[in-house]
N, C-alpha and C positions, 0 to 999 in steps of 0.2 A: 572569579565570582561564581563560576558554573558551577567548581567545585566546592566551594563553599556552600553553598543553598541547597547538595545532595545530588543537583544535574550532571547526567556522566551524557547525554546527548545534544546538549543546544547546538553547537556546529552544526549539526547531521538533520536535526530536526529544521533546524535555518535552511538548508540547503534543500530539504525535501520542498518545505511550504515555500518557498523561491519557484521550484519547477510545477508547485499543484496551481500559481495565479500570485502567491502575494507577492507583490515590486516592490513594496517597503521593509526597512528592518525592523523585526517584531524584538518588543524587549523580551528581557531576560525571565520576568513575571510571567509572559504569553508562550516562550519555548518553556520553560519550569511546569505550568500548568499542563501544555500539551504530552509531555515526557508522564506527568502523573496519568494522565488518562490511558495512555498506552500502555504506560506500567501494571494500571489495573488490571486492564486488555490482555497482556500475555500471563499474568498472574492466571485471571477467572479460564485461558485456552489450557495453561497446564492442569489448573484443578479436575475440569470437564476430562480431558484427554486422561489423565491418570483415572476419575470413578471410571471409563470406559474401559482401560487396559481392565480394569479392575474388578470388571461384570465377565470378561473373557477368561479371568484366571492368569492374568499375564502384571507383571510388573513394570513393562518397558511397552513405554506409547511405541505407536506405528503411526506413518505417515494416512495411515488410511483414519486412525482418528482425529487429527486434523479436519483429514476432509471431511467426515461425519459431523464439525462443527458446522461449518460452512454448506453443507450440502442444500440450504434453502437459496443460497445464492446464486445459480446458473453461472450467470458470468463469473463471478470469481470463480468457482469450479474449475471452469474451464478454462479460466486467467493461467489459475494457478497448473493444472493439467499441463498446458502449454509451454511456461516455466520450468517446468521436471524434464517435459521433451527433450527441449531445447541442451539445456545442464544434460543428459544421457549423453545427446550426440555430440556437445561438447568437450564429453570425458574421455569419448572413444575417438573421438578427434584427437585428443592430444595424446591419446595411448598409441594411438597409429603413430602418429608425428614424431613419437620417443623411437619408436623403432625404423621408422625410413628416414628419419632425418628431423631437422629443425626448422626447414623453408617456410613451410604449414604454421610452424608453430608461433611465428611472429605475426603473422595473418590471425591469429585464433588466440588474441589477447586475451591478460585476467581483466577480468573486470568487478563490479562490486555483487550483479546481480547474476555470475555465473554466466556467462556468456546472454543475457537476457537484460531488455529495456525496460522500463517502467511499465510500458504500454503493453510487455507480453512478446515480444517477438522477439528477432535475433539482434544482438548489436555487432557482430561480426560480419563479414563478406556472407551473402547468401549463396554464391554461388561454390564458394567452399562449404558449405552445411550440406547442400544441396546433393553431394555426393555422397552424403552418408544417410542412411535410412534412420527417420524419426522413430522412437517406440512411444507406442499409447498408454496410456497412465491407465488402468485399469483397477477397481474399484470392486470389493466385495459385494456391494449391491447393485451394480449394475446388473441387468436383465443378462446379458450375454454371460457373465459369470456364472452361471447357472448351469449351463451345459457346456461338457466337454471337448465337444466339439466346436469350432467357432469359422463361421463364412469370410472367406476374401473381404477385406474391406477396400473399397475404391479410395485413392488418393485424394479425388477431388468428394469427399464425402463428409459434410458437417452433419451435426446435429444439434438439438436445439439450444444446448449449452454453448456450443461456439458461436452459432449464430448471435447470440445474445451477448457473449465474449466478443466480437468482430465488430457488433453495435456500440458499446461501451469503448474500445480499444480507440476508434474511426474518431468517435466525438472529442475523446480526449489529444487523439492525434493532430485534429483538425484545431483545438484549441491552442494547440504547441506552437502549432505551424505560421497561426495569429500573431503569438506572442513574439515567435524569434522570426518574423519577414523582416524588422524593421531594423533589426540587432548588426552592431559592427562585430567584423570577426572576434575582436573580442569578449564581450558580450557573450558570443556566442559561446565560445572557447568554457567561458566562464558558466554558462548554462547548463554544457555537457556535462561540466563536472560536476557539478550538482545532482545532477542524474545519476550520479554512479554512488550519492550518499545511502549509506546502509548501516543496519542497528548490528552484522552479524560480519560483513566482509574483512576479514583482517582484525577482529575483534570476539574472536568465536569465546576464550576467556570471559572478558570481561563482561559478552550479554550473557553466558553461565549465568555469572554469579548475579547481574544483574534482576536476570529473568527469574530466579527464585530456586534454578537447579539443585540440587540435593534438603532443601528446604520445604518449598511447596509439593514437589514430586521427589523420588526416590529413584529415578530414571536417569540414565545415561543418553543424552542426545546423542544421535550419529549427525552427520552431516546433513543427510536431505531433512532432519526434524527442526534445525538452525537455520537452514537457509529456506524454508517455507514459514516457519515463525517471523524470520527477517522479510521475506515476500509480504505476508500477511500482515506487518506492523506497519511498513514502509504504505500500505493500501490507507489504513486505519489515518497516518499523519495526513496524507492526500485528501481522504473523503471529509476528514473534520475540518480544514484547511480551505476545500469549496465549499463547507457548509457557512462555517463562520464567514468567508466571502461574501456570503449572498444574505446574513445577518447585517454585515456592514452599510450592503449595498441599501436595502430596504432601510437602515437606520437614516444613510444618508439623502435616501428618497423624500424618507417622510420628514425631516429636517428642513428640507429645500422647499417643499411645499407648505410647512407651516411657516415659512420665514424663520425659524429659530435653528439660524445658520451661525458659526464661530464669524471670528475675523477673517479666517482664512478662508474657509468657504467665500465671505465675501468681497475678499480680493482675489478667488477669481472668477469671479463671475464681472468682474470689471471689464473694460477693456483696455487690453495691453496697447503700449504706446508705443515707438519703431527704439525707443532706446530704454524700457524697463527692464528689469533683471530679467530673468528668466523665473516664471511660477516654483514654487517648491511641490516636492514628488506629495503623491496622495497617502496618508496617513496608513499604518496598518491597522491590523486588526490586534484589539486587546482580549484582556481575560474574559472581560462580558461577553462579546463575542463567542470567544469559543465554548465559555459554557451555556449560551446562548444555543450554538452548534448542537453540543453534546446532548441537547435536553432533546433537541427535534431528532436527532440520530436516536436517542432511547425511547421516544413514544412510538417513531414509524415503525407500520407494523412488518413482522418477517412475513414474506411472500409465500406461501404456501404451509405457513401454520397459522394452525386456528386456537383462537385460548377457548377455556371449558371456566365459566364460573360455578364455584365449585359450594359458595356457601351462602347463608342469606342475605337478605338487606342487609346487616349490621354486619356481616363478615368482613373483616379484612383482607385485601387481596397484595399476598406478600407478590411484589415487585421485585423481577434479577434482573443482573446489569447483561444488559444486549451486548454482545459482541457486534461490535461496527463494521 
C-alpha cells in the first residue's frame, strides 16, 4: 500500500513517531501526510543551501550551509554540532580498529545514526570514545573563526548553544526514561530499534533520489550532507509528532469537559469490574492533527529573527514555508 500511494517511508516514519510519544498505530493517511511535510522540508533545505552555495560561487552545498539554515536554533546547532563529533571519533575509531585489530570494532557497532542516539549523544560504550579526542564542529561565523590564532579550550567548557542542547537532550531523555520504566524486555528490545529508524542509513540511494538530488540542486552529496539531512528530518518527524500529541491532547481535553465524548471515551471512564476485558490502547493521532501541528510549527515565530513589514495596509505579505 505504501507503495502504491507514492510513500517510500511509512515503516521508518512509524518507528520514529513510536519513539517521539505515539503508543498507537497511525494509518497509512497520517504516515503518507507526514512523509509529504518532510518531503517539502528537505526539498525548500536543498533549494536554500544551493541559492547559498550559489552567492559564494560554488556549485556543491557544504555542511556549513546546512547549519546557516538552522543557525536561529541554539539547540539544534548544537544537537547537530554534537552529532558530527560523535561520527569523527567514530570514524577514527574504527580506522584505528582496522589497523590493530577487530576487538574494538565489535564494541563500536553500525548503527542508523552513526554511532549517535536520537538525543544527541553516544550509543556506543563511552568509555571506548572516551579515549579518543572529540573535534569541535567549527563554523565560519563563529567569533573565533576570525582570528588565527585560537586559546586552549577547557574540556569541561559549554556554551550557550549546548547549554540549551543539554536542556532540550535531559527533557526528552527524561520523557524516554517515563515511557520505557514500565516496558518488558521486549518492548524494550522493540523500542531500541526504532530508535535506530533513519531516512538516510542503508538507504543513501534511494533518499538521493527521493530528496530531489540532481533535480532540485545540481550537487553531489558527500556523506556528512546525507547523514545531517537524515539528522535534521528524523528532528522534523519527532517535533511534528509532539506537536500533533499535544493537538490531540487538548482535543481530547475539551471533549471530556463539554461531555461530547465517543463511546469509547465512555466506556472508560466507567468503572472496570474484577472480570471485564481489558480497556483498548488510546487512539492515535490523525491527519487533523498533524496539520493541526504543522500550522502551529509555521506561525511560531523563529527566535532571534525579526520580520520587517515592508508594504502598506493593502500589501500582501508573501508567507515561506518555515523549516521546522
Amino acid at each position: 500500500m505504501a507503495e502504491k500511494s507514492g510513500a517510500k517511508y511509512r515503516q521508518e516514519i512509524q518507528q520514529m513517531m513510536f519513539v517521539a510519544g505515539e503508543t498507537g498505530e497511525p494509518s497509512s493517511e497520517t504516515t503518507t501526510l507526514i512523509e509529504q511535510i518532510v518531503h517539502e522540508q528537505v526539498i525548500e533545505m536543498l533549494k536554500r543551501s544551493t541559492a547559498l552555495a550559489t552567492r559564494r560561487g560554488s556549485r556543491a552545498i557544504t555542511t556549513a550551509d546546512l547549519f546557516f539554515l538552522i543557525r536561529h536554533d541554539k539547540a539544534k546547532t548544537a544537537r547537530l554540532k554534537t552529532f558530527l563529533s560523535w561520527k569523527d571519533v567514530r570514524k577514527s575509531a574504527r580506522e584505528s580498529d582496522d589497523k590493530g585489530g577487530d576487538a574494538a570494532d565489535a564494541a563500536v557497532g553500525d548503527d542508523a545514526l552513526g554511532g549517535v542516539d536520537v538525543a544527541g549523544g553516544p550509543s556506543v560504550p563511552v568509555s571506548e570514545l572516551s579515549k579518543r579526542s572529540k573535534k569541535k564542529v567549527k563554523l565560519p561565523w563563529d567569533i573565533s573563526s576570525f582570528f588565527s590564532e585560537q586559546l586552549p579550550e577547557g574540556e569541561d567548557e559549554d556554551d550557550e548553544e549546548e547549554e540549551e542542547a543539554n536542556a532540550a537532550t535531559i527533557f526528552r531523555l527524561q520523557a524516554a526514561d517515563r515511557r520505557t520504566r514500565g516496558m518488558t524486555r521486549d518492548e524494550y528490545v522493540h523500542y531500541s530499534e526504532c530508535r535506530q529508524a533513519s531516512f538516510t542509513y542503508k538507504k543513501a540511494k534511494r533518499f538521493r533520489e527521493w530528496a530531489g538530488f540532481g533535480i532540485v540542486t545540481d550537487s553531489k552529496p558527500n556523506d556528512d550532507i546525507v547523514d545531517i539531512l537524515g539528522f535534521l528530518l528524523y528532528d522534523i518527524v519527532q517535533t511534528l509528532t509532539e506537536e500533533a500529541l499535544k493537538v490531540k491532547q487538548e482535543e481530547d481535553l475539551n471533549k471530556s469537559r463539554n461531555g461530547d465524548s465517543d463511546a469509547q471515551s465512555k466506556k472508560r471512564k466507567r468503572e472496570t469490574g474484577l472480570f471485564d476485558p481489558p480497556e483498548e490502547g488510546t487512539t492515535p493521532v490523525t491527519p487533523k492533527h498533524v496539520r493541526e501541528a504543522f500550522r502551529r510549527l509555521q506561525e511560531r515565530p523563529i527566535p532571534g529573527r525579526v520580520r520587517v513589514w515592508m508594504g502598506g495596509p493593502r500589501a500582501s505579505q508573501r508567507t515561506e514555508l518555515k523549516l521546522i
